[in-house]
C-alpha positions in Angstrom: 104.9 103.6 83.1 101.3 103.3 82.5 100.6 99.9 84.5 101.2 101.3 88.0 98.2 103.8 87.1 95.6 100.9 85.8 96.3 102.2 82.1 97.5 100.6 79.2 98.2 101.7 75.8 98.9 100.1 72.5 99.3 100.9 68.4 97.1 98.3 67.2 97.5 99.3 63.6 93.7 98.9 62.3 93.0 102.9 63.3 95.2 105.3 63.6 96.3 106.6 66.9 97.0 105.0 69.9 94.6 102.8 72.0 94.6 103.8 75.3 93.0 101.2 78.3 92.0 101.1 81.9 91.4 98.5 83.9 87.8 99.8 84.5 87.1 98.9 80.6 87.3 102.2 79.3 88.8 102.8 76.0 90.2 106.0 74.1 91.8 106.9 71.2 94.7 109.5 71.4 96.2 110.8 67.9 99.7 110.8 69.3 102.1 110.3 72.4 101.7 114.1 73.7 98.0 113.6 74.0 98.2 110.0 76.0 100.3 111.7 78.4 97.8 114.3 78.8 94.8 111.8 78.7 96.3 109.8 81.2 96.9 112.2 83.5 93.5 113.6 83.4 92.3 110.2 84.1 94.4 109.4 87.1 93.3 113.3 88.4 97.6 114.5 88.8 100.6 114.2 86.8 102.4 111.2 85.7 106.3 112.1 86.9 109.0 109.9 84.8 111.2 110.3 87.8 108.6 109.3 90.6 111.3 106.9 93.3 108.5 104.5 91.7 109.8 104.4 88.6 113.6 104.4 89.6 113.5 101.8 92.1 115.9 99.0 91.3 114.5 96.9 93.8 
């Protein structure tokens, strides 16, 4: 859900925490899932919403 936003994240499992990427090179660490959500959507400037047509589009 993170791609269409230019975000990535990933549990590398060297640190804990989980890495969080955008495609501008910038890198954070979030201690847990609650906190990416809330990181991401301070990035992107508005809310991430799970049932955006986006995301449900079967096309």
């Amino acid at each position: 859900m993170l791609r269409p936003y230019g975000l990535t994240a990933h549990d590398g499992g060297m640190v804990p925490g989980i890495q969080m990427d955008s495609l501008s090179g910038n890198q954070t660490i979030v201690p847990d899932l609650g906190a990416l959500w809330a990181e991401a959507e301070r990035l992107i400037g508005h809310p991430i919403d799970p049932l955006d047509p986006a995301f449900l589009n079967d096309d």
